[in-house]
PDB file of the backbone (N, CA, C, O) and the ligand in Angstrom, with CONECT records:
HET     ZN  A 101       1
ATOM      1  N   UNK A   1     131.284 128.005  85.590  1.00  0.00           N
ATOM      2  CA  UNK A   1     132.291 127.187  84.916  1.00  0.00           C
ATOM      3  C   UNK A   1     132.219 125.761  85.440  1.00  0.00           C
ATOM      4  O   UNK A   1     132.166 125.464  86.634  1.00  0.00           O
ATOM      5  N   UNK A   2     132.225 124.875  84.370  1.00  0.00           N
ATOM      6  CA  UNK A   2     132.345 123.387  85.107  1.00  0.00           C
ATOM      7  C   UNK A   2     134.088 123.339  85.882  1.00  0.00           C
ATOM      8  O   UNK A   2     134.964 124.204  85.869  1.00  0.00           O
ATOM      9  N   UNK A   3     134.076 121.974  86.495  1.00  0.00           N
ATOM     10  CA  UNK A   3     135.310 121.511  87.029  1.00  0.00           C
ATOM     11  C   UNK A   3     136.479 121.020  86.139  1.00  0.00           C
ATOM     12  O   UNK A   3     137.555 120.558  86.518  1.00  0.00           O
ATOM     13  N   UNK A   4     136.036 121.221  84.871  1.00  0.00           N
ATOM     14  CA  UNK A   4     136.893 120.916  83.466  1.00  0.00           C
ATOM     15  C   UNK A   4     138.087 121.842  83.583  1.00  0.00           C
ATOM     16  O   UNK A   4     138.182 122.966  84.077  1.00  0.00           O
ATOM     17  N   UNK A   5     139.037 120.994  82.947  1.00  0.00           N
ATOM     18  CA  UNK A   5     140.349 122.373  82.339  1.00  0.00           C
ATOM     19  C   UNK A   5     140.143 122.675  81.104  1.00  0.00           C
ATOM     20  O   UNK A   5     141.019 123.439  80.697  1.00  0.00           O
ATOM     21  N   UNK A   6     139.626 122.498  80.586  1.00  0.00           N
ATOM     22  CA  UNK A   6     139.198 123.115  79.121  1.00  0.00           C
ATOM     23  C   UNK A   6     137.653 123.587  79.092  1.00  0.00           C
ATOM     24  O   UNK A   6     136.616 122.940  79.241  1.00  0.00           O
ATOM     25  N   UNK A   7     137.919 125.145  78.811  1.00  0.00           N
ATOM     26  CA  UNK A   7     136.009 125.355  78.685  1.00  0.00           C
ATOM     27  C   UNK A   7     135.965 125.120  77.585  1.00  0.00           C
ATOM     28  O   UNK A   7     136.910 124.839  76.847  1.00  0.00           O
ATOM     29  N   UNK A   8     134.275 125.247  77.198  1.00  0.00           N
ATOM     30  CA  UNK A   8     133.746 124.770  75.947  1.00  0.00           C
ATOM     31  C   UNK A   8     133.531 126.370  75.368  1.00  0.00           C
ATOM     32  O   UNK A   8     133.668 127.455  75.933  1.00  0.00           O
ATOM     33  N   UNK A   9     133.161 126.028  74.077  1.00  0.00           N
ATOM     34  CA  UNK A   9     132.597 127.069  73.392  1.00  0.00           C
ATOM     35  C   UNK A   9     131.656 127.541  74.008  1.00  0.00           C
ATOM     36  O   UNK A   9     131.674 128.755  73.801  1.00  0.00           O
ATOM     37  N   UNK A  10     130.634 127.208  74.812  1.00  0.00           N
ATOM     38  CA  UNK A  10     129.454 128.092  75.229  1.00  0.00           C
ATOM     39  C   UNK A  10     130.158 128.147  76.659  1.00  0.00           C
ATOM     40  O   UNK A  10     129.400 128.793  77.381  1.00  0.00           O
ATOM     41  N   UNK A  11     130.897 127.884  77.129  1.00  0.00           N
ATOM     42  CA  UNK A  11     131.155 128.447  78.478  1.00  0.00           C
ATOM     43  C   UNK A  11     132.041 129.930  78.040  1.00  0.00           C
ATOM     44  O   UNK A  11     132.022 130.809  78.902  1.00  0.00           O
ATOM     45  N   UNK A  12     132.652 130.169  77.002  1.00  0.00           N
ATOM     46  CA  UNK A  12     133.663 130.581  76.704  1.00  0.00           C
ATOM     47  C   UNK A  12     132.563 131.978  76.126  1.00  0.00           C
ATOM     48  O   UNK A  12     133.114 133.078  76.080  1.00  0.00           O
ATOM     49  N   UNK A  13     131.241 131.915  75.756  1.00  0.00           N
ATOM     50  CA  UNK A  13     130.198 132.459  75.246  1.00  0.00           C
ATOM     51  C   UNK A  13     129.676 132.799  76.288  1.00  0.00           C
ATOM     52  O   UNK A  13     129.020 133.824  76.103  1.00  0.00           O
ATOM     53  N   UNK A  14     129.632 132.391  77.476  1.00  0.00           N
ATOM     54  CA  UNK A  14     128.875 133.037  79.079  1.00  0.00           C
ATOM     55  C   UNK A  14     129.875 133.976  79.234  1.00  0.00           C
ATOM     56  O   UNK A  14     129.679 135.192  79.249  1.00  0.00           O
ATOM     57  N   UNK A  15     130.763 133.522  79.330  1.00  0.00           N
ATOM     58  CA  UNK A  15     132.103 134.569  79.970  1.00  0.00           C
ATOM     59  C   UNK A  15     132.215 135.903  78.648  1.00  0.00           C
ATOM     60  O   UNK A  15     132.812 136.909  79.032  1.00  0.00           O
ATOM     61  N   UNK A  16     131.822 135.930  77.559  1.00  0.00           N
ATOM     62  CA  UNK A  16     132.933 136.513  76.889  1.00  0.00           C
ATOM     63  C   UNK A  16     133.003 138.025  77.191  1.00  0.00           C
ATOM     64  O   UNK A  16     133.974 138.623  76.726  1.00  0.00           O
ATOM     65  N   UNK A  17     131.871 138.890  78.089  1.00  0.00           N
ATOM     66  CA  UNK A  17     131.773 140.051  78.421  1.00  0.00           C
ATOM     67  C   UNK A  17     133.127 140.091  79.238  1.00  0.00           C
ATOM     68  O   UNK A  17     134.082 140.843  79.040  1.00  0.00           O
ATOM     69  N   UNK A  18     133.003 139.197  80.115  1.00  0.00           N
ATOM     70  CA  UNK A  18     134.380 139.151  81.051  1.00  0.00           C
ATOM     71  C   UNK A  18     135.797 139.422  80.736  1.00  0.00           C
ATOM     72  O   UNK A  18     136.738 139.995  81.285  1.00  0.00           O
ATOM     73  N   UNK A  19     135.593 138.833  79.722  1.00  0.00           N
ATOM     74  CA  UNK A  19     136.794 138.382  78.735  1.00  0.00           C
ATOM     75  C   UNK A  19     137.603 139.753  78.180  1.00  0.00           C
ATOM     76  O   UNK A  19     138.759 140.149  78.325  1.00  0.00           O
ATOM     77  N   UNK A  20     136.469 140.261  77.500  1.00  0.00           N
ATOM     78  CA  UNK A  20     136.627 141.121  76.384  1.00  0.00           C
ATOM     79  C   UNK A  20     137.067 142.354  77.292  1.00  0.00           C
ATOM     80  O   UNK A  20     138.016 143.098  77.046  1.00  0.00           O
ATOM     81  N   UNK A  21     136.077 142.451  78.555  1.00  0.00           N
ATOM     82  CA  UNK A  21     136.196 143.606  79.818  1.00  0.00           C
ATOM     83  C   UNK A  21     137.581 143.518  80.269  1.00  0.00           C
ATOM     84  O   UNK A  21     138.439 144.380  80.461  1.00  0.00           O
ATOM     85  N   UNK A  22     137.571 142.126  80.398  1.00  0.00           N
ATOM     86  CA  UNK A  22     138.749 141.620  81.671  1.00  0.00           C
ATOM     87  C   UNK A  22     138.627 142.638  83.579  1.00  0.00           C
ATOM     88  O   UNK A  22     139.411 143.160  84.371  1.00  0.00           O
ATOM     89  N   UNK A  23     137.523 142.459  83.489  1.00  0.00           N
ATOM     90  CA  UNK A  23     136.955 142.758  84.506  1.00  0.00           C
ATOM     91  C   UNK A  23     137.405 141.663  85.481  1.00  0.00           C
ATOM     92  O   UNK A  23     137.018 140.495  85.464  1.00  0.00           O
ATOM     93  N   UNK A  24     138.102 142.101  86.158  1.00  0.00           N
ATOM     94  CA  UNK A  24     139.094 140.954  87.730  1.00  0.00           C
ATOM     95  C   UNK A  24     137.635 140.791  88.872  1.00  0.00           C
ATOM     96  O   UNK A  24     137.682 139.939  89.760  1.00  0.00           O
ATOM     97  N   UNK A  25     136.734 141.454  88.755  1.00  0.00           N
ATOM     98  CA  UNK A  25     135.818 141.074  89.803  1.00  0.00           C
ATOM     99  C   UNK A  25     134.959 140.125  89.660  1.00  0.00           C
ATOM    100  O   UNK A  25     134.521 139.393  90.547  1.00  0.00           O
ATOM    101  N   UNK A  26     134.628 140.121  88.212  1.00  0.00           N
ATOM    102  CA  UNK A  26     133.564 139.435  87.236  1.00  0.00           C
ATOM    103  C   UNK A  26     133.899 137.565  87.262  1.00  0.00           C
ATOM    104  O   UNK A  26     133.228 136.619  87.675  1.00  0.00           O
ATOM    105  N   UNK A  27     135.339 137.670  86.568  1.00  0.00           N
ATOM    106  CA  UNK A  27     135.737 136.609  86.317  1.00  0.00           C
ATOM    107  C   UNK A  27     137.068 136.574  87.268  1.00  0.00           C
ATOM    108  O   UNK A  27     137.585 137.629  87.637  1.00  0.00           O
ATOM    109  N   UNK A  28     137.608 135.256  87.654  1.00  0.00           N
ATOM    110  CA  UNK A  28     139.127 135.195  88.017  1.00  0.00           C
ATOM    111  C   UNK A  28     140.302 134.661  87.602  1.00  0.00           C
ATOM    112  O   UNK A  28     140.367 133.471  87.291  1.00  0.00           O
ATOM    113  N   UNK A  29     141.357 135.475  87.551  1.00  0.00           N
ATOM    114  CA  UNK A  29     142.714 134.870  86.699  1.00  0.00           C
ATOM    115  C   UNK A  29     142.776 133.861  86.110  1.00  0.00           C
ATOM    116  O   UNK A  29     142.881 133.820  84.884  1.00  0.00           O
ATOM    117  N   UNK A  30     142.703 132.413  87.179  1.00  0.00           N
ATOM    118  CA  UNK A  30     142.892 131.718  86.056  1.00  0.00           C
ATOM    119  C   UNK A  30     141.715 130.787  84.777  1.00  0.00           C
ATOM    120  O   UNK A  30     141.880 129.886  83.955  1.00  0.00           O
ATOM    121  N   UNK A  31     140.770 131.480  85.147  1.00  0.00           N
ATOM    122  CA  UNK A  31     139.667 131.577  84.304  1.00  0.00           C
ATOM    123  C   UNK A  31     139.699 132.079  82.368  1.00  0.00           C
ATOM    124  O   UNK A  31     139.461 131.702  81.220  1.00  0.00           O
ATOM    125  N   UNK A  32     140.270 133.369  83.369  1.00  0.00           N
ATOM    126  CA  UNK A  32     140.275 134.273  82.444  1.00  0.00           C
ATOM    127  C   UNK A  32     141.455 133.701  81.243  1.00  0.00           C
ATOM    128  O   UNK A  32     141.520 133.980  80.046  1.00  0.00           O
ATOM    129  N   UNK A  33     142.478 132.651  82.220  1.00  0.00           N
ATOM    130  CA  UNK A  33     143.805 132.539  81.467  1.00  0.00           C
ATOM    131  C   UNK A  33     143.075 130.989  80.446  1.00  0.00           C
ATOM    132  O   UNK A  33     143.425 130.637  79.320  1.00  0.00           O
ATOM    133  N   UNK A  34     142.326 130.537  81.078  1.00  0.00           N
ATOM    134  CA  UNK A  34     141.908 129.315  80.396  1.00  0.00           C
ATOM    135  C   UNK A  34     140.745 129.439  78.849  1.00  0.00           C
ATOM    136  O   UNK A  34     140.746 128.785  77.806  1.00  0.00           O
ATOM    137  N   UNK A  35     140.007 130.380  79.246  1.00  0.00           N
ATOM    138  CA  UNK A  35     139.215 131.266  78.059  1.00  0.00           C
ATOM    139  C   UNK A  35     140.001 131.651  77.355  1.00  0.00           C
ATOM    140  O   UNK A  35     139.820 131.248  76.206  1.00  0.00           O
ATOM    141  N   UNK A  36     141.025 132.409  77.510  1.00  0.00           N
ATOM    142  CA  UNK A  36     141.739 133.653  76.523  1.00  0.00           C
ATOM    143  C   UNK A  36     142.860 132.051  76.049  1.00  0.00           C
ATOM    144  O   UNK A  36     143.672 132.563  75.279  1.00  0.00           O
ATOM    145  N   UNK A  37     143.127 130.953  76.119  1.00  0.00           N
ATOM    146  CA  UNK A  37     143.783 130.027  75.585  1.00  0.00           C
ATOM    147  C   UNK A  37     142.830 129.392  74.909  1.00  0.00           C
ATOM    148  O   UNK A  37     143.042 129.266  73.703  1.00  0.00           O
ATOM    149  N   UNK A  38     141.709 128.897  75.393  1.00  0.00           N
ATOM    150  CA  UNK A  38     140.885 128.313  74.207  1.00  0.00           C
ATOM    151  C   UNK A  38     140.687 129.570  73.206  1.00  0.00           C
ATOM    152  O   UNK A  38     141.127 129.295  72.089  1.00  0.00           O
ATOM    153  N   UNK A  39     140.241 130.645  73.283  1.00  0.00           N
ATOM    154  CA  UNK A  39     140.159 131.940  72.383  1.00  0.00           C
ATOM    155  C   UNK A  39     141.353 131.639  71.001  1.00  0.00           C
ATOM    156  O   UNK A  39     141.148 131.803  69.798  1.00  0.00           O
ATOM    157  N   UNK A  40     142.555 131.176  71.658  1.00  0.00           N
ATOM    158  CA  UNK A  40     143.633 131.487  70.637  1.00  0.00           C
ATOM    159  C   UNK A  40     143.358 130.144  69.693  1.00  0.00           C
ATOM    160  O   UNK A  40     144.001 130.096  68.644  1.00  0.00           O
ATOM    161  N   UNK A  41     142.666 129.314  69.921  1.00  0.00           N
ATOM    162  CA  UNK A  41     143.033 128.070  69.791  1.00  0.00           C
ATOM    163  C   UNK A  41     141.615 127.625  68.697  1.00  0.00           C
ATOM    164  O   UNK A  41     141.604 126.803  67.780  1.00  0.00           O
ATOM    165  N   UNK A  42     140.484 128.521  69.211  1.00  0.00           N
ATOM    166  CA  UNK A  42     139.132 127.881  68.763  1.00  0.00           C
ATOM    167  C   UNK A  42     138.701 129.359  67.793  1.00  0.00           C
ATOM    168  O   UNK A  42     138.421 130.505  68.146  1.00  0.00           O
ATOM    169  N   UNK A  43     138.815 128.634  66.291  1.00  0.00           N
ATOM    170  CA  UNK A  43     138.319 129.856  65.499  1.00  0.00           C
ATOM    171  C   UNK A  43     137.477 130.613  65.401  1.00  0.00           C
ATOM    172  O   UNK A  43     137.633 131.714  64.873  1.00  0.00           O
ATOM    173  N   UNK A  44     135.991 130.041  66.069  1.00  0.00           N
ATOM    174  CA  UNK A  44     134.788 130.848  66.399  1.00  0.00           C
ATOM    175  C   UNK A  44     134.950 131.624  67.719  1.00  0.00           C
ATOM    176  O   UNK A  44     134.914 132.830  67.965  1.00  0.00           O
ATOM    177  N   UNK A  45     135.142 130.521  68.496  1.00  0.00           N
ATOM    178  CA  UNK A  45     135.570 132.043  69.865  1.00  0.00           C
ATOM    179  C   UNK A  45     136.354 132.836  69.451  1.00  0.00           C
ATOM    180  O   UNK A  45     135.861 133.960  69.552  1.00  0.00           O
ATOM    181  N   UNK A  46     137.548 132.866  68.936  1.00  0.00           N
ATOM    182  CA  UNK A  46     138.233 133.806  68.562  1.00  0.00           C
ATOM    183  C   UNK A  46     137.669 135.342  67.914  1.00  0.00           C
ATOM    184  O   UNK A  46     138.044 136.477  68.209  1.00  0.00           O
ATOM    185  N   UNK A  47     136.303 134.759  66.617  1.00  0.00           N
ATOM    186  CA  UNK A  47     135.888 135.249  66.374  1.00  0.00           C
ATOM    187  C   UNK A  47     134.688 136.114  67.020  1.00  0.00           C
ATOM    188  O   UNK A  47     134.381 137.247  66.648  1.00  0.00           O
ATOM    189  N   UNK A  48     134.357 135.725  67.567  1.00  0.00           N
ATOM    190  CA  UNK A  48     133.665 135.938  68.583  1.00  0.00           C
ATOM    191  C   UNK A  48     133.770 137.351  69.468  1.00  0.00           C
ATOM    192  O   UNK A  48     133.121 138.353  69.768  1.00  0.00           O
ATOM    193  N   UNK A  49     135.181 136.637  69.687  1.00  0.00           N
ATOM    194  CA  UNK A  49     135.718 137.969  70.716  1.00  0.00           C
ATOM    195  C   UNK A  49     136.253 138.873  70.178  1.00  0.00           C
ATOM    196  O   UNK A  49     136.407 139.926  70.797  1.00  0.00           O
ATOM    197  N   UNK A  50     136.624 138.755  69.077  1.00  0.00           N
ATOM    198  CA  UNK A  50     137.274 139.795  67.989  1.00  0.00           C
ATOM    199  C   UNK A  50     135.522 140.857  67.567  1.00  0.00           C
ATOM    200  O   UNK A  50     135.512 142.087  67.618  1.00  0.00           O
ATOM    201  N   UNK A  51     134.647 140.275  67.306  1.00  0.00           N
ATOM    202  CA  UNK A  51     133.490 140.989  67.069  1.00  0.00           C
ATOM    203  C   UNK A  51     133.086 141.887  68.737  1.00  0.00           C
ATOM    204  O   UNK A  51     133.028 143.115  68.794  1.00  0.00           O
ATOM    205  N   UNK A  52     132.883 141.107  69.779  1.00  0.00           N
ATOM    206  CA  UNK A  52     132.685 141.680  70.820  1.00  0.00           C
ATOM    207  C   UNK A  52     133.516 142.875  71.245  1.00  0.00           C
ATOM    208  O   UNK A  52     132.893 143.906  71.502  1.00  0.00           O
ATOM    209  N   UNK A  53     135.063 142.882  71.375  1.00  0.00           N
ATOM    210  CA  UNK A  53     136.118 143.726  70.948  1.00  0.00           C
ATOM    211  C   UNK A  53     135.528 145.249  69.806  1.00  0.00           C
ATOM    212  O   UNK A  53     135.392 146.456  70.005  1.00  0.00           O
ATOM    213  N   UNK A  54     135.335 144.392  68.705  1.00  0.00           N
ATOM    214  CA  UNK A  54     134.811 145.664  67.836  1.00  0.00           C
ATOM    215  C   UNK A  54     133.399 146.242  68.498  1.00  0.00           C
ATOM    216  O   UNK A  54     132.878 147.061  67.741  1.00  0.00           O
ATOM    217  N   UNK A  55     132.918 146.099  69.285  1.00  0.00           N
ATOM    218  CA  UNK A  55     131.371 146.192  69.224  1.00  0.00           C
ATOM    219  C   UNK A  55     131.799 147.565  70.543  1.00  0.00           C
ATOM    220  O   UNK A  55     131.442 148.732  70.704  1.00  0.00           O
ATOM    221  N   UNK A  56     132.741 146.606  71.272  1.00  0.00           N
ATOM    222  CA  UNK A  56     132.908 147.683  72.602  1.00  0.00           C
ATOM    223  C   UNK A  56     133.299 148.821  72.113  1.00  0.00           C
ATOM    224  O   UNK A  56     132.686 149.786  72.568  1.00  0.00           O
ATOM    225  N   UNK A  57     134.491 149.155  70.977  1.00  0.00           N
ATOM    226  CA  UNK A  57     135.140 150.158  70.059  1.00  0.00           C
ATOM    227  C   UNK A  57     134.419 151.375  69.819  1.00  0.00           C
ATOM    228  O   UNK A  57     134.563 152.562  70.112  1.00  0.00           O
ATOM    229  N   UNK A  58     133.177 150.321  68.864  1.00  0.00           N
ATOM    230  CA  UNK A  58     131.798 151.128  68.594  1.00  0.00           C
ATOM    231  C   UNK A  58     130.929 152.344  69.190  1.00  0.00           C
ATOM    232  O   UNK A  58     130.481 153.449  68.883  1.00  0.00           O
ATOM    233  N   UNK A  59     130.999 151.179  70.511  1.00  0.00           N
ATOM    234  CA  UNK A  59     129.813 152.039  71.743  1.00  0.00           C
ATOM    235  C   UNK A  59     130.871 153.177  72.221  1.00  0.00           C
ATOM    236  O   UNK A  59     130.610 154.380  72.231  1.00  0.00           O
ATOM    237  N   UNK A  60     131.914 152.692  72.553  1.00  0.00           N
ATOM    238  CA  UNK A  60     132.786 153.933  73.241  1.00  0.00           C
ATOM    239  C   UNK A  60     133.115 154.883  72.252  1.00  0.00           C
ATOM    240  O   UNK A  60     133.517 155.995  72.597  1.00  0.00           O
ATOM    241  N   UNK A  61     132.974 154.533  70.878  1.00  0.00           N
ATOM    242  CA  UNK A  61     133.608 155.737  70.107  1.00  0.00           C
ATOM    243  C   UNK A  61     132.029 156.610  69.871  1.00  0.00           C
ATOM    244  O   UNK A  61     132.010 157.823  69.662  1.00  0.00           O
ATOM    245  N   UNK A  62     131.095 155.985  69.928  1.00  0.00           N
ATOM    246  CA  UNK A  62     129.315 157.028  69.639  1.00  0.00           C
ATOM    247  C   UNK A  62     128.778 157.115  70.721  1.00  0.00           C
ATOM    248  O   UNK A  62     127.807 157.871  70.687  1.00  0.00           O
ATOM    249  N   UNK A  63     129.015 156.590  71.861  1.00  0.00           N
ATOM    250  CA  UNK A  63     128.258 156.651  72.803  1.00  0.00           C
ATOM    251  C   UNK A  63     129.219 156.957  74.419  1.00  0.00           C
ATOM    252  O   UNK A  63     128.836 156.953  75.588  1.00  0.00           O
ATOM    253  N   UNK A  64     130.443 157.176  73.859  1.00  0.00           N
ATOM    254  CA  UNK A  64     131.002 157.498  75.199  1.00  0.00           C
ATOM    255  C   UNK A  64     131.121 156.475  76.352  1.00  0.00           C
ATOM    256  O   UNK A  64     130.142 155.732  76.426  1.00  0.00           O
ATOM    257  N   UNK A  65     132.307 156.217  77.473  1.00  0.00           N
ATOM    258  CA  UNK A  65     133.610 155.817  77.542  1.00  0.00           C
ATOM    259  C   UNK A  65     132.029 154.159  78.391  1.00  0.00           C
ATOM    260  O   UNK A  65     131.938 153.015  77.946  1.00  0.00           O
ATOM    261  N   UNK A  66     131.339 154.638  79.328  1.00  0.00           N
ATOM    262  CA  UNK A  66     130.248 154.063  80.628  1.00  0.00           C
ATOM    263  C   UNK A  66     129.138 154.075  80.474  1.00  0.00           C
ATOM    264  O   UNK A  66     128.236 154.118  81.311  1.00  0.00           O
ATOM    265  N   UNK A  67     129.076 154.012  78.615  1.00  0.00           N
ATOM    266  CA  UNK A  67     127.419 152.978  77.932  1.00  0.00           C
ATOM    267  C   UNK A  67     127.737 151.362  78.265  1.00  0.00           C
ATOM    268  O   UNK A  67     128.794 150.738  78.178  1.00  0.00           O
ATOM    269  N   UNK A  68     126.589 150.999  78.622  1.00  0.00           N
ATOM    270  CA  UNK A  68     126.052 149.539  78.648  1.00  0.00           C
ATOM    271  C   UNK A  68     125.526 149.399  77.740  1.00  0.00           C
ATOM    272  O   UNK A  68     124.330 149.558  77.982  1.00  0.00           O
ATOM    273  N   UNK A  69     125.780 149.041  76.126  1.00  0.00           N
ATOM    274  CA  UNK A  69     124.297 148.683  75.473  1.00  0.00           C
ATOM    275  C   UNK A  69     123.416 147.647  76.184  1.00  0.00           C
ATOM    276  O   UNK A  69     123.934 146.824  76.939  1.00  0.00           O
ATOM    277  N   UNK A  70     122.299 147.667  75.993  1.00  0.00           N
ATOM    278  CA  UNK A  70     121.471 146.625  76.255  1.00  0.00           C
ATOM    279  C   UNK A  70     121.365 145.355  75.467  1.00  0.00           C
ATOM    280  O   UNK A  70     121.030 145.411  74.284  1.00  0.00           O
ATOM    281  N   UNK A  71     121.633 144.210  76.054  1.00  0.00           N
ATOM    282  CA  UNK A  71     122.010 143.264  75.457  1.00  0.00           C
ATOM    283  C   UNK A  71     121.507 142.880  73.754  1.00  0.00           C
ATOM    284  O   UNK A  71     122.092 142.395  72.786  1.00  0.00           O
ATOM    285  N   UNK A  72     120.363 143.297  73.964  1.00  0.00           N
ATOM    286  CA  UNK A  72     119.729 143.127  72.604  1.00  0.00           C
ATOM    287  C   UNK A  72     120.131 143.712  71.432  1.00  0.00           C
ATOM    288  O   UNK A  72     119.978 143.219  70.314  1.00  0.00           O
ATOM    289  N   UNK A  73     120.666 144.809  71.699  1.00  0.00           N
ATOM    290  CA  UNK A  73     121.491 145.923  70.617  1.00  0.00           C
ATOM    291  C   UNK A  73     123.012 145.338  70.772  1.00  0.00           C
ATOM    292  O   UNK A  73     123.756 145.591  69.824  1.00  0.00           O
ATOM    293  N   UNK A  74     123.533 144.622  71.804  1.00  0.00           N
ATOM    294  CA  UNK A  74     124.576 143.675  71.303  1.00  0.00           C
ATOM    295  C   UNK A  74     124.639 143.034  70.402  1.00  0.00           C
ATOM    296  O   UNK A  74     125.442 143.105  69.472  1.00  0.00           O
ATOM    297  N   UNK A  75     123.555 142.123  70.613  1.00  0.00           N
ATOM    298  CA  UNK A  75     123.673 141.199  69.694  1.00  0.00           C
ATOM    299  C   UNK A  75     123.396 141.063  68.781  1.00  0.00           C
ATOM    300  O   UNK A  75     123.781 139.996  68.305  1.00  0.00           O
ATOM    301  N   UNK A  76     122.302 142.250  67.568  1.00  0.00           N
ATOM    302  CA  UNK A  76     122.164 142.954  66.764  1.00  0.00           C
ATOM    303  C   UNK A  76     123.430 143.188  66.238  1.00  0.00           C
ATOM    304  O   UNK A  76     123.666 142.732  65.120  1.00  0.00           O
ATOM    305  N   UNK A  77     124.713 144.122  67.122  1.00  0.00           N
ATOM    306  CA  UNK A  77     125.711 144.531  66.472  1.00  0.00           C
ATOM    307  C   UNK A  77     126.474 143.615  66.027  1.00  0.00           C
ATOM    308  O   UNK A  77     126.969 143.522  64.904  1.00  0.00           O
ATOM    309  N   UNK A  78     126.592 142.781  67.108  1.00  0.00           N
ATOM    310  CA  UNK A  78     127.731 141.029  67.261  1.00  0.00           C
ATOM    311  C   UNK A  78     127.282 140.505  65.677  1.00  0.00           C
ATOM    312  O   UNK A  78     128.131 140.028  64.924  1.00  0.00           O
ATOM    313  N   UNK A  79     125.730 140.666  65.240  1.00  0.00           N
ATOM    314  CA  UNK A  79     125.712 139.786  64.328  1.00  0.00           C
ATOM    315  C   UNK A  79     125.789 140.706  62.827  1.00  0.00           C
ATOM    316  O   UNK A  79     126.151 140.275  61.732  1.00  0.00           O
ATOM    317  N   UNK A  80     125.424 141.808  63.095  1.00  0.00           N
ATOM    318  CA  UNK A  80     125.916 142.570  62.332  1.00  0.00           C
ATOM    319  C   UNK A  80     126.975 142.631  61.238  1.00  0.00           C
ATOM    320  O   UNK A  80     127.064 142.345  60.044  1.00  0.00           O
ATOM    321  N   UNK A  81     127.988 143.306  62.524  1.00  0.00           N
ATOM    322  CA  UNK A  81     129.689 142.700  61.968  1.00  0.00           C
ATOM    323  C   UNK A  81     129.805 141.303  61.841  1.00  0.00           C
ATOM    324  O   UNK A  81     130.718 141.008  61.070  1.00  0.00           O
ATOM    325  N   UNK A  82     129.147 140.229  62.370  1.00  0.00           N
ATOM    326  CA  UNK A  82     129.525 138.938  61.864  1.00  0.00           C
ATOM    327  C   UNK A  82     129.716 138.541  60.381  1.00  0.00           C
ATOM    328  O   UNK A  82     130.652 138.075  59.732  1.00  0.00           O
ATOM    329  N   UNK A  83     127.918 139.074  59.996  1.00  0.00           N
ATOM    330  CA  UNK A  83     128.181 139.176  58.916  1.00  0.00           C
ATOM    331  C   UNK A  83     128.339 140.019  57.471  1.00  0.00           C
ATOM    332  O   UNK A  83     127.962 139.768  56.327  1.00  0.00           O
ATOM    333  N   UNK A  84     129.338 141.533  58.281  1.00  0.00           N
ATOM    334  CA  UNK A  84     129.864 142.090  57.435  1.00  0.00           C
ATOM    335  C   UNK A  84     131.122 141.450  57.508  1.00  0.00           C
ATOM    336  O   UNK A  84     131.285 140.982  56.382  1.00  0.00           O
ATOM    337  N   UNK A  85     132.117 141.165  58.216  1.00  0.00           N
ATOM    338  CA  UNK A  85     133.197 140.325  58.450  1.00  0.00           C
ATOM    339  C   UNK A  85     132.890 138.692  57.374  1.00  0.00           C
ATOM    340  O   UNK A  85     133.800 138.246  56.675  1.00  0.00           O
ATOM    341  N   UNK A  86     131.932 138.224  57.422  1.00  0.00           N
ATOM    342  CA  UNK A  86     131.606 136.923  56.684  1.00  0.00           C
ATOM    343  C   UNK A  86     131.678 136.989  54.972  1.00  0.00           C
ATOM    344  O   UNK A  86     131.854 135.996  54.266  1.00  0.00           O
ATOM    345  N   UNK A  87     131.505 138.363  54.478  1.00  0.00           N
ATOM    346  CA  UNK A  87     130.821 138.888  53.319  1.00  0.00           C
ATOM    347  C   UNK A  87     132.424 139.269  52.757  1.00  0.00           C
ATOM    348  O   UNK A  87     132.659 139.066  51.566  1.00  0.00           O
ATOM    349  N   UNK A  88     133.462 139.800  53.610  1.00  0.00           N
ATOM    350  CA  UNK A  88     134.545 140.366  52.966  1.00  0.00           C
ATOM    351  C   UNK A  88     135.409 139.466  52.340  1.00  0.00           C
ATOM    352  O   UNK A  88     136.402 139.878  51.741  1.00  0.00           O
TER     353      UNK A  88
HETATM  354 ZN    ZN A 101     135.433 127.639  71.149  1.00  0.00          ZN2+
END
């Protein structure tokens, strides 16, 4: 994270596993509180994390609770639903 009070969209895009996890080891509070405010605020992160959100849904509902997909099949899915979400 830079020394900024506002992250950017791609900082907000490094973190968003964090985010979405809210994993306290990964990332810290007020990190997490500064992401999840730009989130509310910035329509693509939002979206973003709303797809990442669905993606985790996914894996835990076919693949059970302590799958990792591998990033690549993330982002396959991320873009997936992007643009089934884009199409509706
Ligand atoms: Zn943003």
């Amino acid at each position: 994270m830079s020394c900024s009070e506002d992250p950017t969209c791609q900082e907000l895009l490094d973190h968003i596993y964090e985010l979405v996890d809210a994993d306290e080891d990964a990332i810290d509070e007020r990190s997490r509180a500064l992401l999840a405010a730009h989130a509310a605020v910035c329509p693509s992160c939002r979206d973003a994390v709303d797809a990442e959100r669905h993606v985790r849904e996914l894996l835990r509902r076919c693949c059970g609770e302590s799958v990792h997909a591998p990033a690549a099949l993330r982002v396959r899915v991320v873009s997936m639903t992007t643009r089934v979400r884009r199409t509706e």
